[in-house]
N, C-alpha and C positions, 0 to 999 in steps of 0.2 A: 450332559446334566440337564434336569429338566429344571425352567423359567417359572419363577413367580411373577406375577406384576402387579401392585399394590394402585390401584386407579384413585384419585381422590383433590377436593381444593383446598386448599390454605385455608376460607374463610364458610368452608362446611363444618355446623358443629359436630356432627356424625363425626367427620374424617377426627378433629381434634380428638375427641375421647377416644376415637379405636387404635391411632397415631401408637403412644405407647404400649397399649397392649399386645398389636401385630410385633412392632420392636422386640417385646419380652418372649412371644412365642415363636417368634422367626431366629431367635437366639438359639431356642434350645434344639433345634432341628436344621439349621446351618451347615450341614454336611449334605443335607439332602439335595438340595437346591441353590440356583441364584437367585436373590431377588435384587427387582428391578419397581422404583415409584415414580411414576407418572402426575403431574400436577392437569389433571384436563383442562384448566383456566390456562395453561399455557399452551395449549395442545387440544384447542376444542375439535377440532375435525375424528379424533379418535373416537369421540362418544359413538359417532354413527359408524364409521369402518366395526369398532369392535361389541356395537348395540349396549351400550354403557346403559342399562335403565337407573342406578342410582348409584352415589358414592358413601362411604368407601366400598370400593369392590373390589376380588383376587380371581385374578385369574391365570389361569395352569398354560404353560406352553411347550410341549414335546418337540418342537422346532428345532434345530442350533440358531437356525439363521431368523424366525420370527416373519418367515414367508408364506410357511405351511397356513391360514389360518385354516383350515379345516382341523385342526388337532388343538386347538385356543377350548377351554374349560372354562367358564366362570364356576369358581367353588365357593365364592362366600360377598354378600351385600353384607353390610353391616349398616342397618337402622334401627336397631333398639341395643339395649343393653342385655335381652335376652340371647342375640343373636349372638355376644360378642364371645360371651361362653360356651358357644359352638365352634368358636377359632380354631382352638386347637386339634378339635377330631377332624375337620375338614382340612386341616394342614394334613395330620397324621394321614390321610387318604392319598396323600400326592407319591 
């Protein structure tokens, strides 16, 4: 089953606003995938492993094991509210 993983901080305003909408759309597509949220204030060292340029951000992983990273997608930053209503065609892509 292929990995989502939701990148993002507690005290990003970005992350708060997208917080429930990813929730609402990761609802309706729940058979597709697992997902997996990462706080990077608790886990700064991932920014640079997985090139994190901003939060919140999803990224795709074909992995089981989350070793491959040559098969890691980022499909979605979210920093406007334009963006946010792109969630769901870039989910529906996975």
């Amino acid at each position: 089953m292929k990995k989502l993983v939701k990148f993002s901080k507690p005290n990003c305003p970005h992350c708060v606003i997208f917080d429930p909408i990813f929730k609402r759309e990761v609802e309706k597509l729940n058979d597709k995938f697992e997902t997996f949220e990462v706080d990077i204030s608790e886990a700064p060292h991932l920014i640079e492993v997985f090139n994190i340029k901003g939060v919140p951000a999803l990224y795709k992983f074909e992995s089981d094991d989350f070793k491959n990273f040559t098969e890691i997608e980022q499909i979605f930053i979210g920093h406007s509210h334009e963006g946010y209503k792109d969630l769901l065609d870039s989910l529906n892509t996975i």
